[in-house]
C-alpha positions as CSV (number, residue, x, y, z in Angstrom):
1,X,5.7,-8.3,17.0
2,X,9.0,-9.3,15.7
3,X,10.8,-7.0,13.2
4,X,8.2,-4.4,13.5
5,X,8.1,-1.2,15.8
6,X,5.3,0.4,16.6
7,X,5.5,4.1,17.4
8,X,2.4,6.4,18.2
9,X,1.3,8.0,15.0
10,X,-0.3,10.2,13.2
11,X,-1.0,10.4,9.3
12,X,2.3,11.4,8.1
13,X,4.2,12.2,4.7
14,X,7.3,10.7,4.3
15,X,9.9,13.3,5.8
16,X,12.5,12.2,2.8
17,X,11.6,12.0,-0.8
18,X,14.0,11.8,-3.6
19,X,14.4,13.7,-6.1
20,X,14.0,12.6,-9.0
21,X,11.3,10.3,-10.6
22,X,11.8,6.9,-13.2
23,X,9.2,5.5,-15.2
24,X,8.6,2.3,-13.5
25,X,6.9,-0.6,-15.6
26,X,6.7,-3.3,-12.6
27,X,4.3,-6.6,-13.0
28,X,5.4,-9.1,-10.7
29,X,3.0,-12.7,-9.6
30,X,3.1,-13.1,-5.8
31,X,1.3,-16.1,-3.7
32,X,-0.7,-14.9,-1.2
33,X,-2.0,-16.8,1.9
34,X,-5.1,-14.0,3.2
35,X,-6.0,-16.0,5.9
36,X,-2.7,-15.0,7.2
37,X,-3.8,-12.0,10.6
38,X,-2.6,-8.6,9.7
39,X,0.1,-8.8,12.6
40,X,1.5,-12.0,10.9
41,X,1.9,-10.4,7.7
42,X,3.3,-7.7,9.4
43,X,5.6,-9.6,10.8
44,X,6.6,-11.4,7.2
45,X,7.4,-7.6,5.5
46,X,9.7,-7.0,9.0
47,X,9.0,-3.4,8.3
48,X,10.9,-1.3,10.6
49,X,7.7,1.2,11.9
50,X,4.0,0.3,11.6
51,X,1.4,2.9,12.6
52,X,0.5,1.9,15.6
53,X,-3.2,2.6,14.7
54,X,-2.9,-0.1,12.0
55,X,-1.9,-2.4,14.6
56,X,-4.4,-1.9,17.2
57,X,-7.5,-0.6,15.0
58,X,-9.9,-3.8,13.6
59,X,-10.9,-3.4,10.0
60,X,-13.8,-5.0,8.0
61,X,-12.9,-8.3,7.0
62,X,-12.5,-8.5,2.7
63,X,-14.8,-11.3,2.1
64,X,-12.7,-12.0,-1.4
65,X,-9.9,-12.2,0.8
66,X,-9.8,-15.8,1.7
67,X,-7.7,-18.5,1.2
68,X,-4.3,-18.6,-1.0
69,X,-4.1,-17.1,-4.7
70,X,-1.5,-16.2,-6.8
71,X,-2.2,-12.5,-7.8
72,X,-0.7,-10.6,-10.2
73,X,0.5,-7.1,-9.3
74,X,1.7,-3.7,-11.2
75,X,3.1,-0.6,-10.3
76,X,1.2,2.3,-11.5
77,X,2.4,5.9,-11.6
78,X,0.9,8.8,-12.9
79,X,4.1,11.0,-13.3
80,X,3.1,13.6,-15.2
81,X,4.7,16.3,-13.0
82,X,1.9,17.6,-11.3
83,X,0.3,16.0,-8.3
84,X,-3.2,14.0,-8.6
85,X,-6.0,12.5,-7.2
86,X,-6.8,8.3,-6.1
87,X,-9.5,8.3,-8.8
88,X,-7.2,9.1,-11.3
89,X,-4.9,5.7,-10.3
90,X,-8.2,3.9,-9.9
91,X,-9.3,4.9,-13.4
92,X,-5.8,4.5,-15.2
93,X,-6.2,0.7,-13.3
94,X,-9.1,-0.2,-14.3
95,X,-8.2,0.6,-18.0
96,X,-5.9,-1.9,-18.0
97,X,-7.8,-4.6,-16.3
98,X,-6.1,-4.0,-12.8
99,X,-8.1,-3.2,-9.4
100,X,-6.7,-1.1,-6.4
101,X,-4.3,-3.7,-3.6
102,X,-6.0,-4.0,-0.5
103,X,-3.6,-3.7,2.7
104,X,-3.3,-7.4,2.9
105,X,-1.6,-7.4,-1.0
106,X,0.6,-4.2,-0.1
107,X,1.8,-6.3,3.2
108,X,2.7,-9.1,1.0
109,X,4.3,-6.8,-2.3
110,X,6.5,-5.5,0.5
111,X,7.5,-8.8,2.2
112,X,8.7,-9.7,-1.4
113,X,10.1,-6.7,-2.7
114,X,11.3,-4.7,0.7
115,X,13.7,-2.4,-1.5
116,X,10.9,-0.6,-3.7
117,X,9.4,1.2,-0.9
118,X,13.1,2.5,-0.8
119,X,12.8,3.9,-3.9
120,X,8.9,5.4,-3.7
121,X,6.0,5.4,-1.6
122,X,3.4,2.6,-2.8
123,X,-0.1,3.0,-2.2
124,X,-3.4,0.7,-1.7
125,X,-6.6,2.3,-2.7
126,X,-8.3,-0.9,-2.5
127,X,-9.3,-0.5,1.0
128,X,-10.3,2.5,2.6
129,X,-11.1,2.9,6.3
130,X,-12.0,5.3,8.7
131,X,-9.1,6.3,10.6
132,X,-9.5,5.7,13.8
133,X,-9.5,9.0,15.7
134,X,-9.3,11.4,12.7
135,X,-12.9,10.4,11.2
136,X,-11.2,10.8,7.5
137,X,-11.4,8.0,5.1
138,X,-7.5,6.8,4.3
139,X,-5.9,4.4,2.4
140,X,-2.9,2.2,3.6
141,X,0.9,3.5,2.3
142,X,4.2,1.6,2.6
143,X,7.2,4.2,2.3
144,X,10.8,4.6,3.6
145,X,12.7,7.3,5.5
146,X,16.5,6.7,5.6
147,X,16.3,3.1,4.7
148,X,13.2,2.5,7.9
149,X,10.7,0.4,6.4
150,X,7.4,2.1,7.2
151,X,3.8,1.1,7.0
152,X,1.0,3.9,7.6
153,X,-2.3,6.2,6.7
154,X,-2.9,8.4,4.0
155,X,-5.8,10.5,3.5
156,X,-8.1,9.3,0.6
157,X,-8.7,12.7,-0.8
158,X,-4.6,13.3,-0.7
159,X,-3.2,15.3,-3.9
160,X,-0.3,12.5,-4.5
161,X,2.7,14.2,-5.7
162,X,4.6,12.4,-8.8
163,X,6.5,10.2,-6.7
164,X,3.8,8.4,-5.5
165,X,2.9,4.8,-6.6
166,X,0.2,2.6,-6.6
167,X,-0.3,-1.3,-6.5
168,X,-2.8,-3.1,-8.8
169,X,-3.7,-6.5,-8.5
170,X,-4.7,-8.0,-12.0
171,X,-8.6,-8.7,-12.0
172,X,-10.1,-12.1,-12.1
173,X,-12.5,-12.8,-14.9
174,X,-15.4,-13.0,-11.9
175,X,-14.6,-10.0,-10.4
């Protein structure tokens, strides 16, 4: 993989967060090709450290997930200065007409925007897997430490802190 390391892993926080949090208000429409492989979109966000796990593990294909589309995304934060659960972002998503980003979609957000995962970690509750050795459900987490780009595992059942952010994907009127 080009642009990518991959280092042993386990589930990790980020060892650096800042220190202070900004409202965010983010909606941004990306083209994405899902019939893209995982490694290959990888490849496209050249994050600095993927999860080595991620790379190696194979993951239930999305049958949605075919094809190019042009999705719309938002940034969802639930700042309220006390930490909080992934049902909370999936409910506060859904209110607006937005559904959790699957990995694919957070690959992609982060191939277009590579500096917001500078500024917080962004989160996809749209897929959860099993990890691989761990037998917990996680979700998929793009984050930075010192400027690395990083791509990884977070547990499902996590209490996010207010720095945390989440990635929704506008719904279509089928879904």
């Amino acid at each position: 993989m080009n642009g990518a390391r991959s280092i042993e892993g386990e589930i990790g926080e980020p060892e650096e967060i800042a220190t202070e949090t900004v409202e965010v208000e983010y909606v941004r429409k990306i083209t994405i090709d899902y019939d893209r492989s995982r490694e290959d979109a990888i490849e496209d966000g050249q994050y600095d450290w993927v999860n080595d796990k991620i790379i190696k593990t194979e993951f239930a294909e999305n049958d949605k997930e075919k094809g190019k589309k042009e999705v719309n995304f938002k940034i969802f934060s639930l700042r309220k200065g006390r930490s909080s659960q992934s049902q909370e972002a999936i409910e506060q998503m859904e209110q607006e007409g937005y559904r959790p980003a699957t990995l694919k979609e957070l690959l992609a957000f982060g191939a277009v925007n590579p500096e917001f995962q500078t500024e917080f970690p962004v989160n996809a509750l749209g897929e959860v897997v099993s990890h691989p050795e761990k037998e917990i459900d996680c979700v998929f987490e793009i984050f930075s430490v010192d400027g690395e780009r990083r791509v990884t595992f977070q547990p499902l059942d996590k209490k996010w802190d207010r720095y945390c952010r989440f990635l929704g994907v506008l719904k279509e009127e089928k879904e």
